[in-house]
C-alpha positions as CSV (number, residue, x, y, z in Angstrom):
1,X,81.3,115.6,85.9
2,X,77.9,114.3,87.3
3,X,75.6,116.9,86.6
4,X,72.3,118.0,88.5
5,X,72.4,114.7,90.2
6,X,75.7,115.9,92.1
7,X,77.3,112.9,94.8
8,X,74.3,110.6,93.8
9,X,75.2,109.8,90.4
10,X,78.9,108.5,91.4
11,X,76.5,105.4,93.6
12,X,75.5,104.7,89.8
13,X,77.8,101.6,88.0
14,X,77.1,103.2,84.6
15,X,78.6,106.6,86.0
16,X,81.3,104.7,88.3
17,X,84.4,103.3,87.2
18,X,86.5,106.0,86.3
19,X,89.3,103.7,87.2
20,X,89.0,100.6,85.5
21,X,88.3,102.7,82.3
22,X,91.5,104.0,82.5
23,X,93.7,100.7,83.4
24,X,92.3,99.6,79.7
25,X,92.7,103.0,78.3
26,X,96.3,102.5,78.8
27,X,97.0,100.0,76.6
28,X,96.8,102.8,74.3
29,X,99.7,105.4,74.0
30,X,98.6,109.2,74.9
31,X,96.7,108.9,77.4
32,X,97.8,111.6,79.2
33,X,97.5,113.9,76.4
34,X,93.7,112.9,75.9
35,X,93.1,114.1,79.2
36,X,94.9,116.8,78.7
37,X,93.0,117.9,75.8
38,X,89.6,116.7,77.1
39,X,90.0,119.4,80.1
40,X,91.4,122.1,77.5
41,X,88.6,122.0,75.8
42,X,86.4,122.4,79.1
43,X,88.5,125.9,80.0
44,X,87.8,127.0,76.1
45,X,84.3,125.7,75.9
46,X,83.1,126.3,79.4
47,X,79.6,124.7,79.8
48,X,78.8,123.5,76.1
49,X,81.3,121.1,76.5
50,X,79.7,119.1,79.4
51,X,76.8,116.9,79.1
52,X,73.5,118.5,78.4
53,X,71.6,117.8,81.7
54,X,74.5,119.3,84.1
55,X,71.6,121.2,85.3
56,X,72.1,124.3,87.6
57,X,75.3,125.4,88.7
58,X,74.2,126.5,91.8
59,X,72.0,123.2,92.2
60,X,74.9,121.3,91.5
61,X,77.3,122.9,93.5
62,X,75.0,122.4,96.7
63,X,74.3,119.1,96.1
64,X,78.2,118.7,96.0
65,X,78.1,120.0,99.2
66,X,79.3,123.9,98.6
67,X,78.0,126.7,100.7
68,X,75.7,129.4,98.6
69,X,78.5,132.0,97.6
70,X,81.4,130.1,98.1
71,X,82.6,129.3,94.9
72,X,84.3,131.5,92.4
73,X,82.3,131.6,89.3
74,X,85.4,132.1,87.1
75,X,87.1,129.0,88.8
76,X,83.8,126.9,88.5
77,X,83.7,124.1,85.5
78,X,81.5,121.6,86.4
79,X,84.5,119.4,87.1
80,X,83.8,118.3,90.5
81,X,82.2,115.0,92.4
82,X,82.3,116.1,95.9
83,X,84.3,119.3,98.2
84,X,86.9,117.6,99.5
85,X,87.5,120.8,102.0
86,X,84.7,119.7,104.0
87,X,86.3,116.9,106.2
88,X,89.9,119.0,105.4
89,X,89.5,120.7,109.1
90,X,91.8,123.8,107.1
91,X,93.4,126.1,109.9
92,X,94.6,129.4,109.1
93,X,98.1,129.3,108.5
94,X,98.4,126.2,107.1
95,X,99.8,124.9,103.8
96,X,97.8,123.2,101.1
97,X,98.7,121.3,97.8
98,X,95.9,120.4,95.6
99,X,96.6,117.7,93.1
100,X,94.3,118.5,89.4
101,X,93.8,121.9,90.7
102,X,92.1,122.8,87.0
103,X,90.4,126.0,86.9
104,X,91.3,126.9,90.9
105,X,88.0,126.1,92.8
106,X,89.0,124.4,96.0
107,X,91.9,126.0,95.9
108,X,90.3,129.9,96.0
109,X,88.0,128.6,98.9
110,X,91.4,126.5,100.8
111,X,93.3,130.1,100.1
112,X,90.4,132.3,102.6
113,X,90.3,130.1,105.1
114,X,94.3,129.7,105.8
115,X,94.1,133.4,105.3
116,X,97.4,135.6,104.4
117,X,99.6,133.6,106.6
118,X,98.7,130.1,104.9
119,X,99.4,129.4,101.1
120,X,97.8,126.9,98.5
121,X,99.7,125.6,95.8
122,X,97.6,123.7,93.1
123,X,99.2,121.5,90.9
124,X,98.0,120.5,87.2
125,X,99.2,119.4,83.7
126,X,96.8,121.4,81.7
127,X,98.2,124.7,80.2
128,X,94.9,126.2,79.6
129,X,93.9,125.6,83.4
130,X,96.7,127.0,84.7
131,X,96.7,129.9,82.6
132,X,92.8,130.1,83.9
133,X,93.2,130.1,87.6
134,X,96.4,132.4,87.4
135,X,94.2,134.7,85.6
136,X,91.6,134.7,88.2
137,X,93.9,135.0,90.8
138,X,95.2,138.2,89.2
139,X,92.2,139.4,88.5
140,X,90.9,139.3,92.0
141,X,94.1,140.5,93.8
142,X,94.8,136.5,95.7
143,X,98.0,136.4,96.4
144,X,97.8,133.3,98.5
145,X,97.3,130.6,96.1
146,X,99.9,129.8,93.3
147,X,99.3,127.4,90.5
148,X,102.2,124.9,89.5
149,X,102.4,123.0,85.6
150,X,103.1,119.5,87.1
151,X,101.2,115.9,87.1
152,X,100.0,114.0,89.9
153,X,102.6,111.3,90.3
154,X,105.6,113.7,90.0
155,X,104.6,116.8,91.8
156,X,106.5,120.0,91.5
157,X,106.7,120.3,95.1
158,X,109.5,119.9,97.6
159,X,109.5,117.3,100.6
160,X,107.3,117.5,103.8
161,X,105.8,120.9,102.9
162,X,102.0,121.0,103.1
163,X,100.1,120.5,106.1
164,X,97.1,119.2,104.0
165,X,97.1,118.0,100.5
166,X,93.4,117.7,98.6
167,X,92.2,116.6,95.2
168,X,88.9,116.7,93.7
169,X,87.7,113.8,91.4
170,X,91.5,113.7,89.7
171,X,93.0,110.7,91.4
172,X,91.2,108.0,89.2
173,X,92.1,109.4,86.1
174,X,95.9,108.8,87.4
175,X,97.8,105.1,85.6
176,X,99.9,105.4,88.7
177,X,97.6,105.5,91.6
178,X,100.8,103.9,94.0
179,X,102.7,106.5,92.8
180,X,100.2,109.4,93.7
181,X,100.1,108.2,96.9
182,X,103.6,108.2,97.4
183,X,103.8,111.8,96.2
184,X,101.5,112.5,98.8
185,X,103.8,111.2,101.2
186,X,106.4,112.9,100.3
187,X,105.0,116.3,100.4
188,X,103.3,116.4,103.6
189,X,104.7,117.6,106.8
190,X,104.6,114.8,109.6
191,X,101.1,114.9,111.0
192,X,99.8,115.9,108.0
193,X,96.3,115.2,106.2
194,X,94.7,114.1,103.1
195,X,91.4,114.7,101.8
196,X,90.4,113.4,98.8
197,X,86.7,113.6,97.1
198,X,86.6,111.1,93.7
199,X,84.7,108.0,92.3
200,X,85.1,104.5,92.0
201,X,83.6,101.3,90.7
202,X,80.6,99.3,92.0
203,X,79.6,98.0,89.4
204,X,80.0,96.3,85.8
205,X,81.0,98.9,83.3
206,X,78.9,99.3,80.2
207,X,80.6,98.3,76.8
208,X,79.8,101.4,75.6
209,X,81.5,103.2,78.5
210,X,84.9,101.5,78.0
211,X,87.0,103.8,76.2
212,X,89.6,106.7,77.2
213,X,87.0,109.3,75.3
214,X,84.6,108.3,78.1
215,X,86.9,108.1,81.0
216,X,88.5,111.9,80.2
217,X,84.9,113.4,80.3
């Protein structure tokens, strides 16, 4: 997450570098499951888990380039580095797959906009995430969006299905980037889109800054 300081912070080398941090994280077994718990702990611990100047939600979600009311409070973490439905061009009707889905965000704003004709499926290998954005869904009668347990490189969705496939600040946290990319292949229709908000380097990466507990925030 990048705080008050929203899209700016990711122009920062000691922010950037998501990436790189995880190519050397990987030397390490588990991986995966640091992640994993890392965003577990964000569903359980909501806001005193992320860094102390994450500022305003509201703030931050503008500056991330969010419309005043769109997001769901109960799907918002903090998680974010961008809206990747912005340059999406969603149509009603159409199918979208969102890859790190976590608490549901993008994918409650994706599932108004395609309406009850359309249907967003958001894919992600945290328990506690999915069991968050199902229980939002419930809770405010979508039955639009669905929420699959799945990761990135193998997603639990069948061939040339989605008309647009999104992901918000999840693909450089992915050892198989290649792969990713070939999932996203796979799963979209002919024609179809991709738009993708996330970080990446420009800069030297801080000693301090290179380990998995780092990368996973």
């Amino acid at each position: 997450d990048f705080g008050s300081q929203g899209v700016k912070l990711a122009q920062q080398p000691e922010w950037a570098g998501l990436a790189s941090l995880l190519r050397r994280a990987m030397a390490s077994p588990g991986v995966h499951d640091m992640v994993r718990q890392a965003y577990a702990a964000t569903v359980t611990g909501g806001s005193s888990v992320l860094p102390g100047d994450v500022g305003d939600p509201q703030m931050r979600n503008k500056l991330l380039g969010y419309a005043e009311g769109e997001v769901n409070p109960s799907a918002d973490l903090g998680l974010g580095c961008g809206n990747p439905l912005i340059a999406a061009k969603l149509q009603p009707g159409e199918v979208v797959v969102d890859l790190g889905s976590g608490a549901g965000m993008d994918c409650f704003i994706a599932g108004r906009v395609v309406g009850p004709t359309g249907h967003i499926i958001g894919v992600d290998m945290t328990p506690e995430m999915l069991s968050k954005a199902r229980a939002t869904a419930k809770k405010d009668g979508i039955t639009n969006v669905t929420f699959r347990l799945g990761e990135i490189e193998h997603l639990p969705v069948g061939d040339m299905v989605a008309d647009l496939v999104i992901s918000n600040c999840v693909i450089n946290l992915s050892p198989e980037k290649p792969q990713v990319y070939r999932e996203m292949n796979r799963v979209l229709r002919p024609g179809g889109r991709v738009s993708i908000s996330d970080v990446m380097r420009t800069g030297k990466i801080p000693e301090a800054l290179r380990t998995a507990q780092s990368y996973a925030c």
